[in-house]
VOGU-3710 file (C-alpha; in Angstrom, 3 decimals, decimal comma):
1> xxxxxxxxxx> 0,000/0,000/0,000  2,610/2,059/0,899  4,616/1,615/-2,475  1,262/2,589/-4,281  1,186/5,914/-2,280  4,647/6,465/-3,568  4,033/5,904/-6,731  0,971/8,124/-6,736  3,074/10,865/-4,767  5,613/10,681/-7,169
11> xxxxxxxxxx> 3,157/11,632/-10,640  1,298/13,912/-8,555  4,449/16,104/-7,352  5,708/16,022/-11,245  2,828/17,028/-13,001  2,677/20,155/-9,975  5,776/21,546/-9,549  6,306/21,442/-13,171  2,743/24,099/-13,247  3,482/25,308/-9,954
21> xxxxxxxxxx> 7,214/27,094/-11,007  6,104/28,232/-14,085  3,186/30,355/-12,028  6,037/31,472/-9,758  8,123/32,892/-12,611  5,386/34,232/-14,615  4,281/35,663/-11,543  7,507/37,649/-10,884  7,740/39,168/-14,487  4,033/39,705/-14,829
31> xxxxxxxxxx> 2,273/43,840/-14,755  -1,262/42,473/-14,112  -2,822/41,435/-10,745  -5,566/39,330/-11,903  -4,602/35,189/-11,654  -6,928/34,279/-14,738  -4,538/37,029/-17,017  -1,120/35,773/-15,294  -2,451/31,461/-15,398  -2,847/31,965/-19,500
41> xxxxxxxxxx> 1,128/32,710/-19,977  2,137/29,729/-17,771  3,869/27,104/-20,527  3,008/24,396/-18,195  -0,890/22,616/-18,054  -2,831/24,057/-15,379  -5,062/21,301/-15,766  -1,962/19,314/-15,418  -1,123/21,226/-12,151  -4,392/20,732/-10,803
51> xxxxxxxxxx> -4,400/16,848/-11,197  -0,538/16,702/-9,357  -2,147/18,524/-6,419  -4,821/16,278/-6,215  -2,713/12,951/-6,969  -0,476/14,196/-3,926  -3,769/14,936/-1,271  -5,140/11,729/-2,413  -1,737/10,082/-1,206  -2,063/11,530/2,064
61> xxxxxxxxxx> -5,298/10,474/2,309  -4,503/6,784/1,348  -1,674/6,758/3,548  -3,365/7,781/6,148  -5,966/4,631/5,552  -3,738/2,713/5,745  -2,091/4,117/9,160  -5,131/3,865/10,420  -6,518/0,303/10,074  -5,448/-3,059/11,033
71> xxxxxxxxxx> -5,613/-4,657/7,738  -5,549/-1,861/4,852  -7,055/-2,809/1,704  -4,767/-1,518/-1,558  -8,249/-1,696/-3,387  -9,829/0,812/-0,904  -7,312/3,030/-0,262  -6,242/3,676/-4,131  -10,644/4,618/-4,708  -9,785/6,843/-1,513
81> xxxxxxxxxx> -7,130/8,678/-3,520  -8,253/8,570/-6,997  -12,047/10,106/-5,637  -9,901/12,935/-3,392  -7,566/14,040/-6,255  -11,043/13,691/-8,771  -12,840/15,956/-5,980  -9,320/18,758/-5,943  -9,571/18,277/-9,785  -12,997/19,758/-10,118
91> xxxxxxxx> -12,803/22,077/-6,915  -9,650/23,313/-8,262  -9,985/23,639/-11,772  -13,574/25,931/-11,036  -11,195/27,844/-8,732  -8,312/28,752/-10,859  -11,002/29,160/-14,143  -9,232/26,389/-16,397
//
C-alpha cells in the first residue's frame, strides 16, 4: 500500500511543480494582478497542475488509511485517492477558471 502511495506521490508532485514554477516565474515578471490574465502565460498545463495537487492529497489520504486500520485494503485506499484528487480536480480547476 505504501509503495502505491509512492508511486501516486511521485506523478502527482511532477505534473505540480512542473505548473506550480512556471506560475512562480510568470508571476515575478508579470504587470497584471488578476490570476486568470497571469495562469494563461504559464507554458506548463494548469489542468496538469491541478491533477498533481490532487494525486499528492489523495496520497495523504490513502496513507493515512492505511495508518489507520489493522488490515488496509490496496483496493480501498487507491478509490480513496483517486475520488480525493477527482474531488481537488474539479474544486480546483472551477477555482483557478481552467
Amino acid at each position: 500500500m505504501i509503495g502505491i502511495a509512492g508511486v501516486f506521490a511521485g506523478v502527482g508532485n511532477y505534473l505540480f511543480l512542473a505548473w506550480f514554477l512556471g506560475l512562480s516565474a510568470v508571476q515575478e515578471e508579470a504587470d497584471e494582478r488578476l490570476f486568470s490574465e497571469i495562469s494563461r502565460r504559464i507554458p506548463a498545463s494548469g489542468q496538469l497542475g491541478v491533477t498533481g495537487i490532487g494525486m499528492e492529497i489523495g496520497s495523504v489520504l490513502m496513507l493515512a488509511y492505511a495508518f489507520s486500520t489493522e488490515t488496509p485494503e490496496p483496493g480501498t485506499g487507491l478509490v480513496i485517492a483517486v475520488g480525493a484528487a477527482l474531488v481537488v480536480y474539479l474544486a480546483g480547476s472551477t477555482i483557478v477558471d481552467l
